[in-house]
C-alpha positions in Angstrom: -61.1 -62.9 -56.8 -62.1 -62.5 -60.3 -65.5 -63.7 -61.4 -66.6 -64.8 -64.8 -68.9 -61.6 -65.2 -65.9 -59.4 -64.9 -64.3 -61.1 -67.7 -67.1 -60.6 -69.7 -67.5 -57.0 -68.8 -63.7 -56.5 -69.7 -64.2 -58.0 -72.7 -67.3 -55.9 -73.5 -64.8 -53.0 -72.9 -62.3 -54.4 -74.9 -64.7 -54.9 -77.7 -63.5 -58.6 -77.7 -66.5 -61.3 -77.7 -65.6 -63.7 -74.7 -67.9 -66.6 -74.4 -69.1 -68.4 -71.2 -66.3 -71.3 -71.0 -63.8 -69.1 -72.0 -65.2 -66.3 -69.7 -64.2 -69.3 -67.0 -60.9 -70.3 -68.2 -59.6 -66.7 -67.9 -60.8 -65.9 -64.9 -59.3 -69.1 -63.6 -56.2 -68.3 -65.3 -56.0 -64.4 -63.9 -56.7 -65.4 -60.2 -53.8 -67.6 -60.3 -51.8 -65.0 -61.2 -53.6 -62.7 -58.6 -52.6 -65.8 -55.7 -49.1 -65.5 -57.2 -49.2 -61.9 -56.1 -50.4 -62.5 -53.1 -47.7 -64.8 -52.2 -44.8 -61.8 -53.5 -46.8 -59.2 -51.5 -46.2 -62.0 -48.1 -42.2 -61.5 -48.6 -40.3 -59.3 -46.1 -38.9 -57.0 -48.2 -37.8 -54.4 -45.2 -34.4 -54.2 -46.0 -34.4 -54.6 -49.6 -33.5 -51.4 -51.8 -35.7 -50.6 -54.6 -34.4 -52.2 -57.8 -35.1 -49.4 -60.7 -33.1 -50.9 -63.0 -31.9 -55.0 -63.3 -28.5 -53.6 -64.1 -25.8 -51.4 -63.1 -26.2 -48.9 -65.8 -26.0 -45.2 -65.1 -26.7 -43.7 -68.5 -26.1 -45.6 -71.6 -26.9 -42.4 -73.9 -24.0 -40.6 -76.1 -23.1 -36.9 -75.6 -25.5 -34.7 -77.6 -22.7 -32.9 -80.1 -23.9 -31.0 -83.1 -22.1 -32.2 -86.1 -22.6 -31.9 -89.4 -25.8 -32.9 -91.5 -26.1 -34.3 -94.7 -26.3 -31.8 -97.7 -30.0 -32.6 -99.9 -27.7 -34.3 -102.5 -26.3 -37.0 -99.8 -29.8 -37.0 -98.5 -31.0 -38.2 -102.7 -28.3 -39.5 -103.8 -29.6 -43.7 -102.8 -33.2 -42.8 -103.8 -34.4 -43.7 -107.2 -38.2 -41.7 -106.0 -36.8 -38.2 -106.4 -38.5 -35.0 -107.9 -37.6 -31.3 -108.0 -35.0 -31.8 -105.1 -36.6 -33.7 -102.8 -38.1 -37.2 -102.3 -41.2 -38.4 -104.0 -43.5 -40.7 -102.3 -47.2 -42.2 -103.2 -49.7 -40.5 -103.2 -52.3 -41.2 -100.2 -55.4 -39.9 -101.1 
């Protein structure tokens, strides 16, 4: 069960100013979710395999092949910010 002065103390953490009626709404809020837990942790799941993904998929990445970059021209050639070969950008400071 979550009380209103944990809210407020997570709030204090979270540097986020909470105040008292709010402090009760969430704290209503999060221990029905908590109850809704309670109720998934209450199903037999004995002979249920874990479920890592929600579908079938081995792996979805491509081979890793080396091919070909592009040359510093291609890499230029669609900037108009450009300067002694490579690519100019504001400065930050």
């Amino acid at each position: 069960m979550i009380t209103k002065d944990e809210v407020e103390h997570v709030g204090w953490l979270a540097r986020i100013e909470i105040d008292e009626q709010d402090a009760d709404t969430y704290a209503a809020h999060l221990n029905t979710v908590l109850e809704y837990f309670g109720q998934l942790d209450e199903v037999d799941t004995e002979n249920v395999d874990p479920t890592y993904h929600v579908a079938d998929v081995v792996n979805v990445f491509r081979e890793d092949v080396v091919t070909e970059s592009l040359t510093q021209e291609e890499a230029l050639e669609n900037t108009q910010s450009k300067q002694d070969g490579h690519f100019k950008a504001p400065k930050i400071m």
